[in-house]
C-alpha positions as MATLAB code, in Angstrom:
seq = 'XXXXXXXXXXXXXXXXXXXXXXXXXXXXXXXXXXXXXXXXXXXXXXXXXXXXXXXXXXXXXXXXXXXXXXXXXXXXXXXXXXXXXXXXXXXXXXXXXXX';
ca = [
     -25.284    1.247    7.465;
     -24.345    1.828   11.141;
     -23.085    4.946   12.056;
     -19.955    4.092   14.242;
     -17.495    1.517   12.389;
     -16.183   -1.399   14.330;
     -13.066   -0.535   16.134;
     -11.242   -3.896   14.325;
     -11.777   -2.041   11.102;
      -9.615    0.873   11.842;
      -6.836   -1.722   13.039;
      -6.786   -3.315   10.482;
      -6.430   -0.270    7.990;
      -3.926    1.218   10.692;
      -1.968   -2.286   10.780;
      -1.571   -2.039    6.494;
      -0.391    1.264    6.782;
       2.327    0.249    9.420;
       3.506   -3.125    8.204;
       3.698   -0.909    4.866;
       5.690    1.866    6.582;
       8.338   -0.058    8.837;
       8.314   -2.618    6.065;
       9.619    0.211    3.307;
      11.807    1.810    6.400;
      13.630   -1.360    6.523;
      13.778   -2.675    3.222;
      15.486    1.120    2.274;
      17.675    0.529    5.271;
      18.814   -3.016    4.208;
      19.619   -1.167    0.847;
      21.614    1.055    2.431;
      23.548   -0.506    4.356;
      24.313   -3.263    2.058;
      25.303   -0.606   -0.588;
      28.013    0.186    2.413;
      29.405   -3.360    1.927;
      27.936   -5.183   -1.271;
      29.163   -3.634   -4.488;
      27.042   -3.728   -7.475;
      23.449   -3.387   -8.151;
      22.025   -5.836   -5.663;
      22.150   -3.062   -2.844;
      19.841   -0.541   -5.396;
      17.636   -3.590   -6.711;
      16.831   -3.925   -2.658;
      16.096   -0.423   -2.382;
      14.233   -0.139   -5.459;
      11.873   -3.325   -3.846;
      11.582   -0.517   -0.999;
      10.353    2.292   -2.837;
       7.868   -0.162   -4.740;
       6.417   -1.326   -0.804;
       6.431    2.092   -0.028;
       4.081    2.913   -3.493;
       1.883    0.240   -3.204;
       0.821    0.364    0.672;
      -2.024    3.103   -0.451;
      -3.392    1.152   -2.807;
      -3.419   -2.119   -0.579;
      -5.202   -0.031    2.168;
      -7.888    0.503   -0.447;
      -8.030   -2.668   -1.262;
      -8.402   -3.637    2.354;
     -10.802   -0.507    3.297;
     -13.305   -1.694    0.321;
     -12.967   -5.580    1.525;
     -14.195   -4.559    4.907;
     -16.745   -2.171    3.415;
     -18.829   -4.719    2.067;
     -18.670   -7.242    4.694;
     -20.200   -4.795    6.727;
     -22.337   -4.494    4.367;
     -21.761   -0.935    4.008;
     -22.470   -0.754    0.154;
     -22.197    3.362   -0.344;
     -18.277    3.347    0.863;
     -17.702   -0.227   -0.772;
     -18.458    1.231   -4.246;
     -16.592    4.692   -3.507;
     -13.840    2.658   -2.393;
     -13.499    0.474   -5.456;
     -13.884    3.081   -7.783;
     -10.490    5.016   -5.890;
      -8.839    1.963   -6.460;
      -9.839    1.776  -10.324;
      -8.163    5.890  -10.232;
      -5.301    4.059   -8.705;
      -4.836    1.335  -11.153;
      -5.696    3.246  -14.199;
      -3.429    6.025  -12.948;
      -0.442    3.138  -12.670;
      -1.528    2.066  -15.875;
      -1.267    4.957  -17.922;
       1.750    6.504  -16.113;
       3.563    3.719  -16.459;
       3.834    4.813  -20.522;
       5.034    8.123  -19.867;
       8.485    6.926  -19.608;
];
């Protein structure tokens, strides 16, 4: 395990976490504005795909963070990584029956 990470690997972690952020900014926006002029539920179904972007970007830079763990071969964060993302899904998993 080196001790200073490649530079490409906190692009690419910083480049999920913005396509995920201006992605869910305009996605919400298109909702919005189309609630302005389209009546119905289309406008709230596109808003609702928003708020889903905006809840799954975390778990996608997990999923990229643990990728990139082990091809640098950096085992220790590779496993802490995938067992965040197993909190994640079971989390998902079980709240999803409190409704």
């Amino acid at each position: 395990m080196s001790q200073v990470r490649e530079p490409e690997f906190d692009r690419a972690v910083a480049l999920v976490l913005r396509i995920g952020a201006f992605g869910c900014f305009f996605i919400m926006l298109a909702g919005l504005l189309g609630g302005l002029f389209i009546p119905g539920r289309i406008p709230l179904e596109i808003e609702r795909a928003g708020v889903l972007l905006m809840l799954a970007t975390p778990v996608v830079r997990v999923v990229v963070a643990c990728f990139l763990f082990f091809r640098e071969k950096d085992g220790r964060y590779g496993w802490i990584s995938l067992g965040v993302l197993v909190i994640l899904l079971l989390g998902a998993v079980f709240g999803i029956g409190e409704h």
